[in-house]
C-alpha positions as CSV (number, residue, x, y, z in Angstrom):
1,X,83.3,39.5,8.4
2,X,80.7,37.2,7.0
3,X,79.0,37.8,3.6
4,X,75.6,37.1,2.6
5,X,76.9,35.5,-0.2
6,X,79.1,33.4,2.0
7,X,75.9,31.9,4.3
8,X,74.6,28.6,3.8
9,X,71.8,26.6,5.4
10,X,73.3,24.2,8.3
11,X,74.4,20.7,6.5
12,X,71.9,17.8,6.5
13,X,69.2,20.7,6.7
14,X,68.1,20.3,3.5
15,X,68.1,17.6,1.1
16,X,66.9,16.7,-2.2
17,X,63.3,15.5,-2.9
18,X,63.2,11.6,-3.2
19,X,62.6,10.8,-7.1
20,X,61.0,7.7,-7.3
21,X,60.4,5.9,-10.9
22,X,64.0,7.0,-12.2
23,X,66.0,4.0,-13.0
24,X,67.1,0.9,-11.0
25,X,70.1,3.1,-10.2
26,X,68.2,4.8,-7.5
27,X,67.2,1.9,-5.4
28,X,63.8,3.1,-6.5
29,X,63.0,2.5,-10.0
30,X,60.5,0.2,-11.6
31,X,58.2,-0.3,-8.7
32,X,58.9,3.2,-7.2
33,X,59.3,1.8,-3.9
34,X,55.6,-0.1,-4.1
35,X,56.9,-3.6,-4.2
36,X,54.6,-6.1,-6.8
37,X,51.0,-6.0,-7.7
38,X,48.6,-5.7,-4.3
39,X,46.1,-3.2,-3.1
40,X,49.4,-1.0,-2.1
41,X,50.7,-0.8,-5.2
42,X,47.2,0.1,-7.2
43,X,46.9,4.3,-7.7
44,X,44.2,5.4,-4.6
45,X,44.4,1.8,-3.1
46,X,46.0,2.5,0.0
47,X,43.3,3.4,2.6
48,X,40.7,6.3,3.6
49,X,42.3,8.8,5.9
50,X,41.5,8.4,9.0
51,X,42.1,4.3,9.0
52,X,44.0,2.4,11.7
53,X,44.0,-1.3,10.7
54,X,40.2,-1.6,12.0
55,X,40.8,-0.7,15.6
56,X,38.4,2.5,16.6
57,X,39.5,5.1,14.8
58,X,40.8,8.4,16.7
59,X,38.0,10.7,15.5
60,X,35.5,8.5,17.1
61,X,37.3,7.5,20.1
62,X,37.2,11.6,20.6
63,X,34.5,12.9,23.0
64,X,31.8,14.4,21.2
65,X,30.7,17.8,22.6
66,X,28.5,20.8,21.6
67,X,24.9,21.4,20.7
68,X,22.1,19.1,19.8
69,X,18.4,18.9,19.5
70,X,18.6,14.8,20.9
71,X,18.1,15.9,24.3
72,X,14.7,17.3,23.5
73,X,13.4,14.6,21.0
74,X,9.6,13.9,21.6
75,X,9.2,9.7,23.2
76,X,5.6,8.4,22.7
77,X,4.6,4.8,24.1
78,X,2.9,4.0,20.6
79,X,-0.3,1.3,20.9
80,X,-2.1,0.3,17.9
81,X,-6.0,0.1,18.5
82,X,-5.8,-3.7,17.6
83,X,-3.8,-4.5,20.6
84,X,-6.3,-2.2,22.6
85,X,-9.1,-3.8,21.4
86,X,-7.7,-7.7,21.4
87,X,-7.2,-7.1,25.5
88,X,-9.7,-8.4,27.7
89,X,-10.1,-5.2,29.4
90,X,-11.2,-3.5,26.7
91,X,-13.4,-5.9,24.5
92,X,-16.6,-3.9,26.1
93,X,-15.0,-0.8,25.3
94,X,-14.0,1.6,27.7
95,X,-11.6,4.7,28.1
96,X,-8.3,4.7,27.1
97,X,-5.8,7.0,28.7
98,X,-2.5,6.4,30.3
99,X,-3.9,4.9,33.4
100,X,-6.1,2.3,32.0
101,X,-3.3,1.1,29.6
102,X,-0.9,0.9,32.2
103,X,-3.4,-1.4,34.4
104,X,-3.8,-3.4,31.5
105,X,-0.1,-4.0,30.3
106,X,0.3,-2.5,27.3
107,X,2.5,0.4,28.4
108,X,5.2,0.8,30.8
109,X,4.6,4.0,32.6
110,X,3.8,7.9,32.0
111,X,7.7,8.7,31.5
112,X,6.7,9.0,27.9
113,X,3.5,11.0,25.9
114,X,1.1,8.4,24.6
115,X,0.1,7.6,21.0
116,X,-2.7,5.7,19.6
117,X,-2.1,4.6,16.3
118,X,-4.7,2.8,14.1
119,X,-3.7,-0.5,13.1
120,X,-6.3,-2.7,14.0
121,X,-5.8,-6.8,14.1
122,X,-5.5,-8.6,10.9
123,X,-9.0,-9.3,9.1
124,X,-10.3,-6.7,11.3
125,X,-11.5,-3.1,8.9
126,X,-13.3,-1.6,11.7
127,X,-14.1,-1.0,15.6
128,X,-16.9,-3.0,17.1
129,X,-16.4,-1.3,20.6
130,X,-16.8,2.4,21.7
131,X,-14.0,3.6,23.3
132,X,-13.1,6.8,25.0
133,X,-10.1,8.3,23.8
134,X,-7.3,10.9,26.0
135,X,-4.4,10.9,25.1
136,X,-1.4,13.0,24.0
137,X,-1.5,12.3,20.1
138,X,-4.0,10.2,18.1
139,X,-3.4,9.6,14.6
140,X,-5.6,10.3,11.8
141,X,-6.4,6.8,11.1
142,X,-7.2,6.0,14.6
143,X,-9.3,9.3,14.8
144,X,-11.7,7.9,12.4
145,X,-12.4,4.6,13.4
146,X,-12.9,5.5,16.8
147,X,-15.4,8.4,15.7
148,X,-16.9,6.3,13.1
149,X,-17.3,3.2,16.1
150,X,-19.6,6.2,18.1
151,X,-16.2,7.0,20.7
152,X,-14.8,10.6,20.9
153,X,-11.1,11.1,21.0
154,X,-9.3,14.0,22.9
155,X,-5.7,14.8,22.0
156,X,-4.0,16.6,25.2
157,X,-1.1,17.2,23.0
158,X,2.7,16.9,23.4
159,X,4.2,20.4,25.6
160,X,6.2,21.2,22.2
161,X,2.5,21.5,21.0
162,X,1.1,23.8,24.0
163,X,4.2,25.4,23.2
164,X,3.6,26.2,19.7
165,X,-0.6,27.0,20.4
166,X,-1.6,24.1,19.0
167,X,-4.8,22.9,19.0
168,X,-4.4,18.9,18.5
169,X,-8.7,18.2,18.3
170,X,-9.1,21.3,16.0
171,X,-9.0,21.4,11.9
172,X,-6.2,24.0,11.7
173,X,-4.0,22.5,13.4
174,X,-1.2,24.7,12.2
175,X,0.9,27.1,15.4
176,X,-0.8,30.2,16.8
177,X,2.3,30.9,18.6
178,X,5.3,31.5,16.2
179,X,8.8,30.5,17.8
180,X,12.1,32.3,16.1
181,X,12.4,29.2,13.9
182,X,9.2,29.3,12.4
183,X,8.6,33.2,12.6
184,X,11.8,33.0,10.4
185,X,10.0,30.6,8.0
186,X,6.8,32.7,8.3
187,X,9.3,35.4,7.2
188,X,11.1,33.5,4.3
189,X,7.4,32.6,2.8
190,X,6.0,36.1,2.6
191,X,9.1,37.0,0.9
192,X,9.1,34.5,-1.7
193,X,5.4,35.9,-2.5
194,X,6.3,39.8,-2.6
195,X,9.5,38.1,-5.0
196,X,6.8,36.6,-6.9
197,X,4.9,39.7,-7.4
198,X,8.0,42.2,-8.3
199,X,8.2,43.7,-5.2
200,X,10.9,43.6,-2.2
201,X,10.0,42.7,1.6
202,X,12.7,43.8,4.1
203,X,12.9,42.9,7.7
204,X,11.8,45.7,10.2
């Protein structure tokens, strides 16, 4: 009958830990197995994890997968008013939308929303031409010197802006409707203020 005294782990199971540093003796002294001077045989000098030699590594030959906002990231065909203005089918003036731009070369097609921007042509401070702005999104810059040149500018807006109740030609321009995100932010803010004043907001 065995004992449990008697029981032992199966031969060449286990062996003894590898002592590097411990005398020639070993086969493993000095050096520790490191050979001389290098990058190898510097403390930390090996490589990052992850490295094969330079070929692509496995973590980015990996498909990626899950969920990301970069399918519903905004494009805009951006034209500066210079370039507008510097065309020969606008040195009178005119309107500006996405079919007149398109006619005249300076965007591709209406795939994408449409953004004036307000860099005019070097030497140039202001607009000597009216022109009649309706587009998606007009920047600030480009707002005023078409207003200040005697055009009018109307932003359509983006549909992440009809979305969120914007109203791109009005002052406030800040969202009349409140998605989870920023009802959540909305949320966060009038907590901070009842913090602020002593007192404690819980959600309903």
């Amino acid at each position: 009958m065995m004992k449990l005294n008697e029981m032992s782990p199966a031969e060449g199971s286990k062996t003894a830990r590898t002592r590097v540093g411990r005398g020639i003796g070993s086969g493993l002294g000095k050096t520790a197995g490191r050979g001389h001077k290098g990058q190898h045989a510097r403390k930390g000098g090996y490589h990052k994890v992850g490295f094969e030699g330079g070929q692509m590594p496995f973590f980015r030959r990996m498909p990626k997968f899950g969920f990301t906002n970069a399918n519903f990231k905004t494009h805009f065909w951006t034209v500066n008013l210079g370039a507008i203005t510097a065309h020969a089918d606008f040195k009178n003036g005119g309107e500006v939308n996405h079919t007149t731009l398109i006619k005249a070369g300076l965007v591709r097609d209406t795939s994408r929303n449409l953004k004036i921007l307000g860099d005019l042509e070097e030497g140039q401070d202001k607009l000597n031409v009216k022109l009649v702005v309706d587009t998606n999104r007009v920047t600030d810059s480009a707002r005023k010197l078409i207003v200040d040149a005697g055009g009018s500018v109307n932003e359509s807006g983006t549909r992440r802006d009809r979305v969120r109740g914007i109203d791109r030609n009005a002052d406030d321009r800040t969202p009349k409707n409140l998605t989870k995100k920023l009802k959540n932010q909305e949320w966060h803010r009038k907590r901070s203020e009842a913090f602020a004043k002593g007192e404690v907001l819980k959600k309903k």
